[in-house]
C-alpha positions in Angstrom: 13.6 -9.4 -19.8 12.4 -7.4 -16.8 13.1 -3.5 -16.7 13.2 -2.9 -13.5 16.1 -1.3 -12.2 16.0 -0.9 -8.6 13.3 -0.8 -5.6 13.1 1.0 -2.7 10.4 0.2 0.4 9.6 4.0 2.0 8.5 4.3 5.2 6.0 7.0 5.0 4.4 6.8 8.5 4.0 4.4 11.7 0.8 3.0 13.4 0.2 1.5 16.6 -3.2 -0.4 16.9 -4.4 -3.5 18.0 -3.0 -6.6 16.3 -6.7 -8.2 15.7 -6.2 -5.5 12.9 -3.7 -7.5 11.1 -4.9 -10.8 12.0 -8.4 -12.0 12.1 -9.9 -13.1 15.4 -6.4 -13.2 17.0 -4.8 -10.4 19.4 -7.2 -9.0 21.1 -5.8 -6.6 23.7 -2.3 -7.1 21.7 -1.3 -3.7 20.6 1.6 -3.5 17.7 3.9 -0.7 16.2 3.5 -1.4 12.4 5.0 0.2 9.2 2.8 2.2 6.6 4.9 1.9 3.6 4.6 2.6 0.1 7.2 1.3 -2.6 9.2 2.9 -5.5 10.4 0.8 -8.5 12.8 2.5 -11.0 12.3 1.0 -14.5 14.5 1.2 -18.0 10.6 3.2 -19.2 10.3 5.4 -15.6 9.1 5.7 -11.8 6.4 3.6 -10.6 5.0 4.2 -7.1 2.8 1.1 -5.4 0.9 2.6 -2.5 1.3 6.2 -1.4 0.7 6.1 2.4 -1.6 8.5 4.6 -2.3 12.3 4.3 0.0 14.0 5.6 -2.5 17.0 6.5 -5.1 15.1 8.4 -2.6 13.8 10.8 -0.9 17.1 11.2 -3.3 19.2 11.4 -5.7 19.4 14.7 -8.8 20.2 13.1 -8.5 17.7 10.3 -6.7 14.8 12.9 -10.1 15.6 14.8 -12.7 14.5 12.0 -11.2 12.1 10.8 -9.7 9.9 13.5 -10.5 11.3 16.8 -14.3 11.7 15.8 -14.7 9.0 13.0 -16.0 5.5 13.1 -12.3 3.9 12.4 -11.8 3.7 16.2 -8.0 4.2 16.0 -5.5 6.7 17.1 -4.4 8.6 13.8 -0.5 7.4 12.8 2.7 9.2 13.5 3.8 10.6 10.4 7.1 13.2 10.5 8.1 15.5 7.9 11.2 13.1 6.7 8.9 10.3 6.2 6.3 12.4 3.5 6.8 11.1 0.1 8.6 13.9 -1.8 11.5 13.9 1.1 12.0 10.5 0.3 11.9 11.5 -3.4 13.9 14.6 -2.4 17.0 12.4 -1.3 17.4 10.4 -4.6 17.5 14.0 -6.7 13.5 13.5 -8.0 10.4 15.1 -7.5 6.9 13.9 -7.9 6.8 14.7 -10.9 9.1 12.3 -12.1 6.8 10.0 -10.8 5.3 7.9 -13.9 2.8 5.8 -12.7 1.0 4.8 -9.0 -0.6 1.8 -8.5 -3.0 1.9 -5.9 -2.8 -1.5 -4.2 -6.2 -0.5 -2.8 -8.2 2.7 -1.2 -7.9 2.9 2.4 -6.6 5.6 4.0 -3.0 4.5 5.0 -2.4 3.2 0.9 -4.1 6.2 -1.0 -4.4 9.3 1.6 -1.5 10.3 0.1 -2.5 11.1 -3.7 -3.8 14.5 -2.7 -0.2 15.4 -1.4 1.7 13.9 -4.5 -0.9 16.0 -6.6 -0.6 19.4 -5.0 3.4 19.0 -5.4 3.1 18.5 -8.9 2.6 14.9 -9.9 1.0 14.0 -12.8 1.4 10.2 -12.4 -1.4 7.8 -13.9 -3.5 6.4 -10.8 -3.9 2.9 -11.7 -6.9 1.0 -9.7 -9.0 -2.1 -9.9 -12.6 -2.1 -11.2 -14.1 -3.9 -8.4 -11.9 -1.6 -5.4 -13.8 1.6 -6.6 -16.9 0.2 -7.2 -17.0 -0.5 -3.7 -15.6 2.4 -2.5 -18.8 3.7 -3.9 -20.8 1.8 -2.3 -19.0 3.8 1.2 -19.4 0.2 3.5 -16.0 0.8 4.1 -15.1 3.0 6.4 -11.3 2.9 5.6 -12.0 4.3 2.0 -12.4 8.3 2.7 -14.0 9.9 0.0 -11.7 12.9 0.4 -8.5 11.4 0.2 -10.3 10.7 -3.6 -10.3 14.4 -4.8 -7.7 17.2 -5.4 -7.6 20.5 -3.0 -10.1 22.1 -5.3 -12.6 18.7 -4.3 -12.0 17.7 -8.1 -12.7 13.8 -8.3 -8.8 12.0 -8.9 -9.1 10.2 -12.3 -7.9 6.5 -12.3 -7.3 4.6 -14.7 -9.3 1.6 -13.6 -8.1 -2.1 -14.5 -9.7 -5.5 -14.5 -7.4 -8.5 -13.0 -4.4 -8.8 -13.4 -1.5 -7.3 -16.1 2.2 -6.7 -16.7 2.5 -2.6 -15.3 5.9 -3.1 -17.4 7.9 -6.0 -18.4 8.9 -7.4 -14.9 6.4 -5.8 -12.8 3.4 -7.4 -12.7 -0.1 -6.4 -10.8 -1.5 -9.9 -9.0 -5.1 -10.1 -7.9 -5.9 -10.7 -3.9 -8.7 -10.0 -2.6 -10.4 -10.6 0.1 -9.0 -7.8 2.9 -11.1 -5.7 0.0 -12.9 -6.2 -3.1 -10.0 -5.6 -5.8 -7.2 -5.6 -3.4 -3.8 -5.8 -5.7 -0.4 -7.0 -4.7 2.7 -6.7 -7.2 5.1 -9.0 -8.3 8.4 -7.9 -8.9 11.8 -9.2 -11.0 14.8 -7.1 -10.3 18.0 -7.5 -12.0 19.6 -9.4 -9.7 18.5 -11.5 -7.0 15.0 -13.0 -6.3 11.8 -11.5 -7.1 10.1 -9.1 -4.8 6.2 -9.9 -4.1 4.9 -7.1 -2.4 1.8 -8.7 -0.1 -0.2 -5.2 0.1 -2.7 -5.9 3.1 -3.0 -9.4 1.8 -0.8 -10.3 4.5 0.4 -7.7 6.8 2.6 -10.1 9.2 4.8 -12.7 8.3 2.2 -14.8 10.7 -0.2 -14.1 8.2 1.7 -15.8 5.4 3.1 -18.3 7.9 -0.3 -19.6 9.5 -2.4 -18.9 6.6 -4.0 -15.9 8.7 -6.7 -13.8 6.9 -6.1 -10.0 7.9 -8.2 -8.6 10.5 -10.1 -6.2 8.2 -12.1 -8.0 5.4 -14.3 -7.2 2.7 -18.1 -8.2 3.5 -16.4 -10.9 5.8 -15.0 -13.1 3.4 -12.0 -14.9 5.2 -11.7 -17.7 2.7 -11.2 -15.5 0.2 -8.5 -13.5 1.9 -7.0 -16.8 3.0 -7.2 -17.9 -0.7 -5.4 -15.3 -1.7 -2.2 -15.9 1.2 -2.0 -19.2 -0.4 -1.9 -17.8 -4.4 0.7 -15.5 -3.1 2.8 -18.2 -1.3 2.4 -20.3 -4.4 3.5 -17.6 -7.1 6.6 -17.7 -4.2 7.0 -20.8 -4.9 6.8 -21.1 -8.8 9.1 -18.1 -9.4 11.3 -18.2 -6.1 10.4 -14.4 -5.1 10.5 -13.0 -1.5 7.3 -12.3 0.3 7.0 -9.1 1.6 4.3 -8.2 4.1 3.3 -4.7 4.7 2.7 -4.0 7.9 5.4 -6.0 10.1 7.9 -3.8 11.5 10.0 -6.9 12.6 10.6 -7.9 9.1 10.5 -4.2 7.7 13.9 -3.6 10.0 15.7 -6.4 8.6 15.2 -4.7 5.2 17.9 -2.0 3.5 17.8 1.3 5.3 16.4 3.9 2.8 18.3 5.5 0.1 20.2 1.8 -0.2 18.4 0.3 -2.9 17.1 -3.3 -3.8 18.6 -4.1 -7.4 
């Protein structure tokens, strides 16, 4: 029997870039506004956050803006991100704090999923920082230039301690970590049973549009190039859809984010 309670999506920050970003080899000279989101499930044994969006600090403040997106190798404009949108105001609003936060599951390390550990750190959270194997190996490898090393660390430049996980496992009874890479090396999605209703299976970067799901569309970043191994996992997703009747969610389609409840109305 699944323990999940309720879920909320949080919209943590907005990004406009060009759509060849979310789908591979398509939209060139397309530019799209797309959600960063991160997710909070409330469960019968505590609070489990899957992706924690972008620092809040490097977009905010000039000098910090500058080195990272302005002068990096990314190439893209650094996101919008408002005070309302940072994690503990959205925490704030249901009566919690971070540190009722019991366990973040890092879906994988670039900057718009994971940026915002430092944040939920300084404000006092203590949560375990689940993580694949195979995503920090090759964040240590530093090919990817989405992974910031700093976004890794506590103020004092303290290495964050994960607790790193091979393949896939049940996070609780009803919440279950699924195995998709391809947009990265150990890219994780998470699948879902609330108590009412369908399933929830939260794509990650596995698919950020519903064209990606739709058209079997690899996303436009991919780990060492490997498309058929993104594509293969859009089709394990779309068949675990299948088997157990759960909702897709993609996770970086405003379209489809706007037709979902408006934050603090929960999923249940």
């Amino acid at each position: 029997m699944t323990q999940v309670r309720k879920l909320w999506p949080l919209l943590t920050a907005t990004h406009r870039y060009e759509k060849t970003i979310s789908t591979y080899n398509r939209g060139h000279g397309e530019f799209i506004d797309a959600p960063i989101l991160a997710y909070l499930i409330e469960t019968a044994n505590g609070r489990i956050l899957y992706d924690v969006g972008c620092d809040h600090r490097k977009i905010n403040d000039p000098t910090l803006r500058k080195r990272f997106y302005e002068d990096s190798a990314l190439g893209m404009a650094p996101p919008r991100m408002d005070e309302e949108q940072r994690i503990p105001h959205h925490l704030a609003r249901l009566g919690l704090t971070p540190a009722d936060v019991d366990v973040i599951l890092i879906g994988h390390l670039h900057f718009d999923h994971a940026g915002g550990l430092k944040e939920l750190r300084r404000c006092g959270c203590g949560a375990e920082i689940h993580l694949q194997f195979d995503e920090k190996e090759a964040a240590d490898t530093g090919e990817d230039i989405a992974v910031w090393g700093d976004d890794l660390t506590d103020d004092a430049g303290t290495p964050l301690q994960f607790k790193l996980q091979r393949g896939e496992y049940s996070v609780v009874p009803g919440v279950q970590a699924i195995s998709t890479p391809g947009h990265t090396a150990g890219h994780m999605s998470m699948w879902i049973e609330l108590p009412k209703g369908p399933p929830v299976l939260l794509a990650g970067d596995a698919a950020d549009l519903e064209e990606n799901i739709a058209e079997e569309i690899a996303p436009g970043g991919l780990w060492r190039g490997n498309e058929a191994q993104a594509i293969d996992s859009i089709r394990k997703l779309k068949a675990l859809a299948q088997e157990t009747d759960a909702w897709i969610w993609p996770n970086h389609d405003m379209t489809f984010y706007n037709r979902l409840h408006t934050f603090p109305q929960a999923y249940e």
